[in-house]
LUMDOMAR-359712 format. One record per residue (C-alpha): residue in one letter; z, x, y. Coordinates in steps of 0.02 Angstrom, whole numbers, padded with zeros to 5 digits, always signed. Last residue first. Example, Ala and Ser with C-alpha at 12.3 -4.5 7.8 and 13.67 -1.06 7.14 Angstrom:
! residues 2
S+00357+00684-00053 A+00390+00615-00225 
END
This chain:
! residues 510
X-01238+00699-00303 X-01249+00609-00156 X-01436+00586-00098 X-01452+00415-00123 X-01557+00459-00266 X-01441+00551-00344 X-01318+00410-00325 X-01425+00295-00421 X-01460+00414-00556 X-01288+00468-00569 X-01244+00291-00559 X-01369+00237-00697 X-01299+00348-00829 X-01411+00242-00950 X-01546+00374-00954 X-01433+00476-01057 X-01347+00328-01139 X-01465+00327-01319 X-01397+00219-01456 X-01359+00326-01616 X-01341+00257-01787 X-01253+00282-01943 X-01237+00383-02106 X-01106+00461-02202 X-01077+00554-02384 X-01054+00564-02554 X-00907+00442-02575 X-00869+00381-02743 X-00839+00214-02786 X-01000+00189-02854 X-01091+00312-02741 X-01035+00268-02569 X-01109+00330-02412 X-00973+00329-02268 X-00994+00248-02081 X-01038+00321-01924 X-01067+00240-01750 X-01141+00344-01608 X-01180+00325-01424 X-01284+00429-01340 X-01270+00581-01230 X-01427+00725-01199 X-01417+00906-01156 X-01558+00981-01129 X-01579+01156-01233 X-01766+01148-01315 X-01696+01084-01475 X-01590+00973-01409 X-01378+00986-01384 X-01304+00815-01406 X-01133+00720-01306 X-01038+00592-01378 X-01010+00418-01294 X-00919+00320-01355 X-00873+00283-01546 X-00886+00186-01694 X-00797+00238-01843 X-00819+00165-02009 X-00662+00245-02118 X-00683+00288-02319 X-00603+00468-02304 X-00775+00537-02280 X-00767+00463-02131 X-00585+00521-02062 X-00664+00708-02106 X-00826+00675-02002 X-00702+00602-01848 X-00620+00781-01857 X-00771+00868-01890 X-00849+00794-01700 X-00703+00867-01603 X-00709+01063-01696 X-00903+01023-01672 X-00894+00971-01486 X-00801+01144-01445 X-00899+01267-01531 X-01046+01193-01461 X-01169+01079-01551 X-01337+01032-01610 X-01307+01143-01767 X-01167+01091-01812 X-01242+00939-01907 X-01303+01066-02063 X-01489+01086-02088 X-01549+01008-02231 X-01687+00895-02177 X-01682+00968-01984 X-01855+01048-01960 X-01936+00954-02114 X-01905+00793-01996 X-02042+00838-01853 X-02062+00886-01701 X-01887+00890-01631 X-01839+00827-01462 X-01643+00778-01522 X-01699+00597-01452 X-01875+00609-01514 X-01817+00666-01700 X-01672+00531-01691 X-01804+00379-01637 X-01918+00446-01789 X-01804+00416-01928 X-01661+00542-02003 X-01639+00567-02177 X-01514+00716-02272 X-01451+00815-02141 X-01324+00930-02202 X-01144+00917-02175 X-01038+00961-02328 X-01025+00771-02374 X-01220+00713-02361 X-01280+00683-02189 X-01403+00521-02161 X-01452+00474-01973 X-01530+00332-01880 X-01572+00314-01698 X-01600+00161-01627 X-01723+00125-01485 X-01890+00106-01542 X-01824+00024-01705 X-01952+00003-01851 X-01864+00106-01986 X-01668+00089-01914 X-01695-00106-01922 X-01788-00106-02100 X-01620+00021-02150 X-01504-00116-02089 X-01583-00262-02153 X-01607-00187-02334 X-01408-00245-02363 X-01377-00200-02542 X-01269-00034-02504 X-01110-00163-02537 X-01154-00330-02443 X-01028-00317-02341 X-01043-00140-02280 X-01255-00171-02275 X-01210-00348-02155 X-01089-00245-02054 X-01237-00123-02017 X-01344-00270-01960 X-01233-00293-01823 X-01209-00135-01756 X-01376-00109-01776 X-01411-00267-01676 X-01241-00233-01534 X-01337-00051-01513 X-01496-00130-01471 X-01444-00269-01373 X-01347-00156-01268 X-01424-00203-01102 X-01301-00164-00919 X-01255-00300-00819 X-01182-00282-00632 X-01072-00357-00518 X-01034-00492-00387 X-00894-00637-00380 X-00846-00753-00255 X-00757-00820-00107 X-00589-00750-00136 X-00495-00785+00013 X-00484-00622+00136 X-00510-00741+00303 X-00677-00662+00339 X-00732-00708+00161 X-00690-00604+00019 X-00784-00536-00136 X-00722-00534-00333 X-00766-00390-00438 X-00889-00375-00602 X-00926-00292-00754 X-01035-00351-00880 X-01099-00276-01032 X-01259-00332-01135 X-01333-00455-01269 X-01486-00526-01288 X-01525-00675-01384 X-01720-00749-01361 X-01773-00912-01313 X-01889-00867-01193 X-01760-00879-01045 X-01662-00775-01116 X-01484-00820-01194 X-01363-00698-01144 X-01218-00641-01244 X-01077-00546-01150 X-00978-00379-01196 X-00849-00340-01050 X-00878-00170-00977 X-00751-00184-00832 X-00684-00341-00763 X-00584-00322-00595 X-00464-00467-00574 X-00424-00581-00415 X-00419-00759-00493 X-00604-00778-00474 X-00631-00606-00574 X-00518-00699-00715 X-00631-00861-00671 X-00784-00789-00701 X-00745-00710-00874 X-00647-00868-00943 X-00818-00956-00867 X-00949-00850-00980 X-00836-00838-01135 X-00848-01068-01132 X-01006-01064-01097 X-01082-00924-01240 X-00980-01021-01370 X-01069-01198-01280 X-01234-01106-01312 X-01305-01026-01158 X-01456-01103-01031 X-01346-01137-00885 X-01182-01084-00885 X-01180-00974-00733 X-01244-01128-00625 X-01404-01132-00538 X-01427-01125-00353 X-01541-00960-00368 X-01602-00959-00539 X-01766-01055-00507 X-01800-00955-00350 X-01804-00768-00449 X-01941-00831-00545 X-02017-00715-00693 X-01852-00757-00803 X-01857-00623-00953 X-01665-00629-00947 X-01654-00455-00934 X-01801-00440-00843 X-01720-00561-00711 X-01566-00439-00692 X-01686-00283-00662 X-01752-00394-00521 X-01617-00427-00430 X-01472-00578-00441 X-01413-00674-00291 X-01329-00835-00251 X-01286-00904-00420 X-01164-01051-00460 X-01018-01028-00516 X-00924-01136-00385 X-00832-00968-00310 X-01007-00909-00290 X-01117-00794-00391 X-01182-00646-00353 X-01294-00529-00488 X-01352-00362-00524 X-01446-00313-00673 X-01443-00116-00665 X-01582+00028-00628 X-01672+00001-00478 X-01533-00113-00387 X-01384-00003-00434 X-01329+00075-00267 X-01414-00025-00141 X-01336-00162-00233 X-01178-00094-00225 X-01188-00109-00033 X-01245-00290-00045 X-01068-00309+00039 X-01033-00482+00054 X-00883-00571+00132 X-00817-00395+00169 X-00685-00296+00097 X-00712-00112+00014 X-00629-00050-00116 X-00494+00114-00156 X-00407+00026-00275 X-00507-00113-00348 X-00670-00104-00303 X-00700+00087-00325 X-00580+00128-00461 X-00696-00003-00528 X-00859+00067-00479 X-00793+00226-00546 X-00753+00159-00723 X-00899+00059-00742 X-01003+00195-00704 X-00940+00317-00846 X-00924+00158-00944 X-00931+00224-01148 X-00745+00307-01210 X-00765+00508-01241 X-00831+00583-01391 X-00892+00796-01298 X-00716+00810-01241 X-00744+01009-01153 X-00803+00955-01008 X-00937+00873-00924 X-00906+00693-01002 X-00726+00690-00972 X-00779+00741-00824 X-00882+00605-00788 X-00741+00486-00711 X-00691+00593-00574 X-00857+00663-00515 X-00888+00464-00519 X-00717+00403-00412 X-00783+00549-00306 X-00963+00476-00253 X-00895+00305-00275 X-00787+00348-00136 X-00909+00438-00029 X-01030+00306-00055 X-00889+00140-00005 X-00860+00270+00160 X-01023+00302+00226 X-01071+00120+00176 X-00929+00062+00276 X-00978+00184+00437 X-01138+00111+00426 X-01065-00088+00439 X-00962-00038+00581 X-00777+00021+00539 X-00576-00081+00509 X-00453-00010+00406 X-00358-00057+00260 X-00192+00035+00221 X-00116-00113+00287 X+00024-00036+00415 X-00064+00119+00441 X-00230+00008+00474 X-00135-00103+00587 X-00107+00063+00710 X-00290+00143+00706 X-00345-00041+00740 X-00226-00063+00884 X-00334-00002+01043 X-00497-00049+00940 X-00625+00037+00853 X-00509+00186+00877 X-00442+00277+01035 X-00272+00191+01045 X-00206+00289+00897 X-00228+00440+01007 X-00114+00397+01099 X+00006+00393+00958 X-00032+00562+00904 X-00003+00619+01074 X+00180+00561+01085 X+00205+00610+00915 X+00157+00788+00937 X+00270+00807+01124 X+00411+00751+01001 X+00380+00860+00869 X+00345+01014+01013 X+00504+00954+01100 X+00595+00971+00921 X+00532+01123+00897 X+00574+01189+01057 X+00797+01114+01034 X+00793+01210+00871 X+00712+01369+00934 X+00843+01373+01091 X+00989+01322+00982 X+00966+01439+00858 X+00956+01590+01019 X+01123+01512+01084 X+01218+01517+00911 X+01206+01699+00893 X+01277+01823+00761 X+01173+01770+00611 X+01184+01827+00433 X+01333+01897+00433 X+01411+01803+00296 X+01542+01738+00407 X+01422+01692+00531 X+01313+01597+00412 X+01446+01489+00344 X+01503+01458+00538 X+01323+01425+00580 X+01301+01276+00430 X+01215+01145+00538 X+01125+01236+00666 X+01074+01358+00528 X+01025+01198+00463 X+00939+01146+00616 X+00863+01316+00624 X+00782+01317+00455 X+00712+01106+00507 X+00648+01133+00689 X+00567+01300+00629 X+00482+01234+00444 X+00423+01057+00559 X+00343+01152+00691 X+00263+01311+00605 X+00179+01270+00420 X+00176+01083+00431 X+00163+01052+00608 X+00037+01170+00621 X-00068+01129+00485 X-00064+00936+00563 X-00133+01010+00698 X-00273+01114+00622 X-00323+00971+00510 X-00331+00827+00684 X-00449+00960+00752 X-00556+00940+00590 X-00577+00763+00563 X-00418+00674+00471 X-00476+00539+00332 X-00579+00632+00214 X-00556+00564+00049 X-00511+00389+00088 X-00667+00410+00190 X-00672+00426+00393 X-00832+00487+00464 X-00840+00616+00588 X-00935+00649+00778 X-00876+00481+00854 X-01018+00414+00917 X-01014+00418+01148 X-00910+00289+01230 X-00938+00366+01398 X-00723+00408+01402 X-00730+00460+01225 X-00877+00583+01250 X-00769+00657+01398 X-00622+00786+01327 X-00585+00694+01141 X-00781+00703+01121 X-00806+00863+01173 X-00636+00923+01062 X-00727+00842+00921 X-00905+00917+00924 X-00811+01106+00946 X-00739+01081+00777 X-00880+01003+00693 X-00841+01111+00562 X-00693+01232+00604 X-00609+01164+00444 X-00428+01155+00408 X-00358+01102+00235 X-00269+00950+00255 X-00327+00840+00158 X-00344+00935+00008 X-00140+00933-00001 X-00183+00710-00059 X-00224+00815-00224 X-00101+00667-00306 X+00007+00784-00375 X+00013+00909-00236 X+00019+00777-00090 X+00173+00686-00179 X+00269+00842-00227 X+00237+00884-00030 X+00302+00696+00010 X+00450+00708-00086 X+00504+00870-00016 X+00477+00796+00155 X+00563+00629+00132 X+00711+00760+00050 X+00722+00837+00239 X+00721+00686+00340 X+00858+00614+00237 X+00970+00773+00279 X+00916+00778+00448 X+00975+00593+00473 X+01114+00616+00411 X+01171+00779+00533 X+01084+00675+00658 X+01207+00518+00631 X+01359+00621+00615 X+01329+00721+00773 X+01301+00542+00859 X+01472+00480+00800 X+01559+00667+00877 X+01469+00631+01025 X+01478+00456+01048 X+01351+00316+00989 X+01242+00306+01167 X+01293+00427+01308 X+01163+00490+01387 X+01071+00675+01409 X+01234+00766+01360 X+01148+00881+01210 X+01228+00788+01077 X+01139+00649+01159 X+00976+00701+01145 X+00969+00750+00962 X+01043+00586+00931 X+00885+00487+00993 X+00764+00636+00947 X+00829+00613+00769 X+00794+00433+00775 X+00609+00455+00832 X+00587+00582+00714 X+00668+00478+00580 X+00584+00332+00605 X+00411+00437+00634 X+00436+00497+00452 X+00471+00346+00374 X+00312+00278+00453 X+00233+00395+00374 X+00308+00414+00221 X+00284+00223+00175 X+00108+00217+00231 X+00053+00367+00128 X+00156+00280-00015 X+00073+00134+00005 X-00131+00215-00009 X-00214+00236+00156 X-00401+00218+00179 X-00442+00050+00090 X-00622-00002+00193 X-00619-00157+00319 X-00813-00234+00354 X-00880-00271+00538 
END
């Protein structure tokens, strides 16, 4: 059994704001009407009039709510399954057949539960509230002529509210046909609620299926240099705000296991799971000889001491997103990559962990790094240009100060898909991009050739045969004496780096 983050606060709060009032409302309604005697007539007047009044701006402040926050999706009705639900409401729930939807935090009514809630929001609520304050205000509105009757107000005014109060009634009933007879009720109050293990997974993909969509349109649309993490960012938003609680979910895994170093590792630091792509990483070929050992095994005391301030900010209840880490491989070897990582729960919700993913850069962070070395030693530094010569990774580019291609190696031919280098040596940059990415793209050239190093996210390409590829690219001017002539720099290759999408496409979701 693992609890899922359905309801967000405010969705709580105005809820059970909302059935205060209703309930309250009903209270006074009553008694103006001579059922009991409770407050007082004239006291109980006041207290519905008030009442109405603070009902009415919960509602305007939950509509600007739903339309800023998309929440309004919710609620459009679907005859989908339609006829599957009302069976199962009818008998299927009395032979404890599957419930015929899935809850997500992005589709959390099924489709007969849309169509009522439509109702009351377009029929029962708009009549019980307009006649209320014709109610309210008849004397205004008989002067001005625009009623003449106070016995037909009453009579719409006194059916809405029956149909509210015959609405709540149900709804709470059907509260009581959840996992359990309370869960549907504890999960309003928590926001958190309780499914089978499927149901979870149904729920954790859906929101990393949206969190993603979400996250990748700024690399979809029209910003072509936006900041690196695509996946990082959803599985965060993910984690931390829409999450999923469970002493371990190995859901992620399924996720990211083909394409991403995962990893667990206990509240003590020391490892309890890592997959394959992690072990290639660290070029460890036994999977048994890490399990039990501590997260600062095997690094320099630098690479200890960053390790454990990263482990025990996730122990402490954070969400770490594309932290830079340096890994000493089991060979001997430095590699470097980013981490990002979320803490797990036991049963009891304590923190009993950490679990996440690693993602190799040790080919950008080199060329990064020997690129410094040629800025500080002056145009001197032959590292950098050996690097971009024999990289298989690295892609290296030389553009003079109007814009045409000056040098490029072998790794920037095969990522752009040309044949050869006489088929861009003096062709101007533009012409791998839209309208749109060059207007972004000249504005970062132009801070260049003013003397700035720039190194960016992710930046999207155009290819000869009309793929579309992303990498990551740093740029930095190309002095001669103290005059600059143009820029060069490096680009990293992210297309087969968007790992989620791959993951997720697998999986079916995308």
């Amino acid at each position: 059994m693992k609890r899922v983050l359905i309801y967000k606060r405010y969705e709580r709060f105005w809820h059970w704001t909302q059935a205060a009032f209703i309930l309250l409302l009903a209270l006074t309604g009553f008694e103006v009407h001579g059922f009991y005697h409770l407050f007082g007539y004239q006291q109980a007047v006041l207290f519905h009039r008030n009442l109405a009044w603070a009902f009415i701006i919960l509602i305007v402040f939950t509509q600007f709510w739903n339309i800023t926050t998309g929440e309004w999706r919710q609620y459009i009705p679907s005859t989908k399954l339609l006829k599957a639900q009302i069976e199962y409401y009818i008998t299927g729930i009395f032979r404890h057949a599957p419930h015929p939807t899935r809850k997500t935090v992005y589709n959390k009514f099924n489709p007969l539960q849309r169509l009522t809630y439509l109702g009351l929001r377009v029929l029962i609520i708009p009549v019980v509230v307009f006649s209320g304050l014709l109610y309210m205000y008849y004397v205004y509105f008989v002067s001005h002529g625009v009623v003449h009757d106070l016995g037909a107000i009453a009579y719409f005014h006194v059916a809405g509210a029956y149909l509210l109060l015959g609405f709540v009634i149900g709804h709470v009933y059907l509260t009581t046909t959840g996992h359990k007879p309370l869960s549907a009720i504890k999960a309003m109050l928590t926001g958190w609620e309780e499914m089978s293990d499927e149901d979870a997974e149904i729920a954790l993909k859906e929101n990393l299926k949206v969190a993603l969509v979400e996250s990748r349109k700024g690399i979809s649309g029209k910003g072509t240099i936006e900041k690196e993490g695509m996946f990082e960012t959803a599985f965060e938003d993910v984690v931390e705000k829409l999450g999923i609680d469970t002493v371990s979910t190995h859901l992620r895994e399924k996720l990211i296991h083909s394409n991403v170093g995962y990893f667990r590792i206990n509240k003590n630091g020391f490892y309890e799971d890592v997959n394959d792509v992690w072990l290639s990483l660290y070029k460890c070929m036994d999977k048994k000889k890490v399990i039990g050992s501590h997260v600062t095994l095997d690094r320099t005391p630098e690479g200890k001491k960053a390790i454990m301030q990263l482990v025990n900010r996730v122990l402490s209840g954070e969400t770490i997103s594309g932290e830079q880490v340096e890994r000493l491989c089991k060979d001997g070897s430095i590699g470097y990559h980013t981490v990002s990582a979320a803490p797990y729960k036991d049963k009891e919700g304590n923190i009993a962990g950490l679990e996440g993913f690693i993602i190799d850069n040790t080919a950008q962070v080199e060329a990064e790094q020997a690129l410094e070395k040629k800025i500080a030693t002056g145009d001197k530094g032959e590292e950098f240009y050996k690097l971009m010569a024999s990289s298989k990774d690295v892609g290296y580019f030389r553009i003079d100060k109007d814009g045409f291609y000056q040098d490029v190696n072998e790794v920037w031919l095969k990522l752009y898909k040309y044949d050869s280098r006489e088929e861009i040596i003096g062709k101007h940059y533009s012409l791998s991009r839209t309208k749109e990415d060059f207007v972004a793209l000249q504005k970062s050239v132009n801070r260049v050739l003013k003397g700035e190093t720039i190194p960016f996210g992710i930046t999207r390409r155009y290819c000869k045969d009309g793929s579309i590829g992303y990498h990551q690219i740093t740029m930095t001017p190309v002095y001669d004496g103290n005059n600059i002539i143009g820029f060069e720099g490096f680009i990293v290759d992210k297309t087969d780096k968007k790992l989620a999408e791959e993951e997720l496409m697998k999986e079916g979701l995308v």
